[in-house]
C-alpha angles and dihedrals in degrees: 000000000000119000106266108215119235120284108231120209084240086066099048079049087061102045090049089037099230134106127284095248090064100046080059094056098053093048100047090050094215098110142057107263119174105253096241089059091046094059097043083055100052086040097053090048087048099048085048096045089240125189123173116232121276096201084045091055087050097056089051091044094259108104124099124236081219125153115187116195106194114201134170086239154011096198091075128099092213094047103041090056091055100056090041084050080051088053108042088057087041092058085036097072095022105277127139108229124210127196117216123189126211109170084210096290110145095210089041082057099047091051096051091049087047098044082052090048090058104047094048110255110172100210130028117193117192107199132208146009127333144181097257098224138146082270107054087042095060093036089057100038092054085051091049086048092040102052093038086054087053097041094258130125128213122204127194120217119189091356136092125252100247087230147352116293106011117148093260143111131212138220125179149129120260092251094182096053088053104047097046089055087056098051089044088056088054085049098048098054089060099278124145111153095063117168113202100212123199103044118169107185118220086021099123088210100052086041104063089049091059086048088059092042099055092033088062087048090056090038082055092048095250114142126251091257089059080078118103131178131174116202104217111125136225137301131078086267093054098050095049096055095043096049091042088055089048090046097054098093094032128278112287085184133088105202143009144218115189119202094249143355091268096053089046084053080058095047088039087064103034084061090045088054097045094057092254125121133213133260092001093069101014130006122214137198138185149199138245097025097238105192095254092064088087087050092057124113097275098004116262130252110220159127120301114216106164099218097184087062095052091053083053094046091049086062099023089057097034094052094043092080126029086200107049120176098257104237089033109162116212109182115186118209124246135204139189131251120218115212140136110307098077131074127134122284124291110262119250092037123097106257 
């Protein structure tokens, strides 16, 4: 989508055909204004998708100190430690800090960036995965326009900036890297029939982690066919039924490495059902290291990406520089922690 340039409260003066100075007292709300005026105003900023200026509001004492992270959902580990990471920066230099939920719906999520851009916060953080579609690209490039026309900025963590140039920053892990380290531990002990577990294709996230996954493989001399994903998604729920289904005629795997820690909770218990042990018969590991991972049932190997620190990272480099180069890339580093559920695989079975 192209730039849009800037609506000027002389403009929104035109189209209602008053004079600026009442278009400002409409807006402001402080003064008596006939309702017919009133309407012709509101219907004319509406029409011209005006927003006042949030750097403007500041200078008269009106402008918030307000950061928004916007998730899929607060029931996640992952995502709840990102937006406490948000807040915790945010209190830290004097910011209010609001959490918006999706639940991945697109329109949920448009309301939520609009309803930011009205009442004058200064940064909007949309956190976590996506299907990087036409779609997604247009949607995200209108948000990044819309909020720097209204002196906004939008930063994306976790996700990718829809083109070149656009006034947004991003935040993310390096997921390849990650998961490629993982896989490489499961080689390493001696694995070579790994499933990754947990695949969404399309999801840019999830993606990157299969990526990792078949590119260790390469990196060990196994052949493109040793890869196999199952694309299940993600969630606890998600990660029992599809490991349950891969465990009815017996497992003709060795390892497994499920998308995320919450769908290894779900695998942890599948091979539990099913009268098999881990690491002794399979051994399992995750992504994202919740806290709970060292609590599971044996605990769980797995990537470490410190989500409260992202969330710290999105405001701490946002805020470093009030003229950030629109499209910069910050990519935070991962490693892998090394606890109870591998060990090489069990002797008399096919590695």
């Amino acid at each position: 989508m192209a730039p849009k340039g800037r609506v000027t409260i002389r403009e929104v003066a035109e189209r209602a055909g008053v004079s600026m100075a009442t278009v400002s007292r409409v807006l402001s709300g402080n003064y008596p204004v006939p309702a017919s005026t009133r309407t012709r105003v509101l219907r004319a900023a509406r029409d011209l998708d005006y927003v006042a200026n949030a750097h403007a509001r500041a200078l008269v004492g009106g402008g918030r100190k307000m950061v928004a992270v916007v998730l899929r959902q607060v029931t996640s580990p992952f995502y709840a430690h990102v937006a406490e990471g948000v807040e915790a920066e945010a209190a830290s230099r004097g910011w209010l800090c609001l959490v918006g939920a999706t639940g991945g719906d697109p329109q949920r999520e448009l309301e939520f960036v609009q309803l930011m851009r009205e009442e004058g916060a200064r940064l909007v953080i949309l956190v976590g995965g996506v299907v990087e579609d036409d779609a997604y690209r247009e949607r995200v490039a209108h948000y990044a326009q819309a909020l720097d026309a209204a002196g906004a900025r939008l930063v994306l963590c976790g996700r990718p900036a829809p083109e070149p140039g656009i006034p947004a920053l991003v935040v993310e892990f390096d997921n390849e890297a990650g998961a490629r380290a993982i896989t490489g531990h499961l080689l390493s002990a001696g694995h070579r029939r790994i499933v990754f577990l947990g695949g969404l294709p399309g999801n840019t996230t999830l993606d990157a982690r299969v990526a990792g996954y078949r590119a260790a493989l390469t990196e060990h001399g196994l052949p493109p066919e040793a890869a196999h994903v199952v694309d299940c998604g993600l969630g606890r729920p998600a990660g029992h039924r599809a490991m349950t289904e891969l465990l009815k005629d017996g497992p003709d795997f060795t390892a497994v490495f499920a998308g995320d820690d919450m769908v290894a909770a779900g695998v942890l218990r599948a091979i539990a059902d099913a009268g098999l042990r881990v690491p002794d018969d399979i051994s399992v590991v995750g992504y994202n290291d919740i806290p709970l991972a060292e609590d599971f049932n044996p605990p769980l190997t797995t990537v470490r990406t410190p989500a409260e620190e992202l969330g710290r990272a999105a405001v701490r480099l946002a805020l470093r520089d009030p003229e950030y180069t629109a499209g910069a890339h910050h990519l935070l580093g991962t490693h892998i922690v090394v606890r109870d559920s591998v060990q090489p695989p069990p002797p008399g079975r096919p590695d």
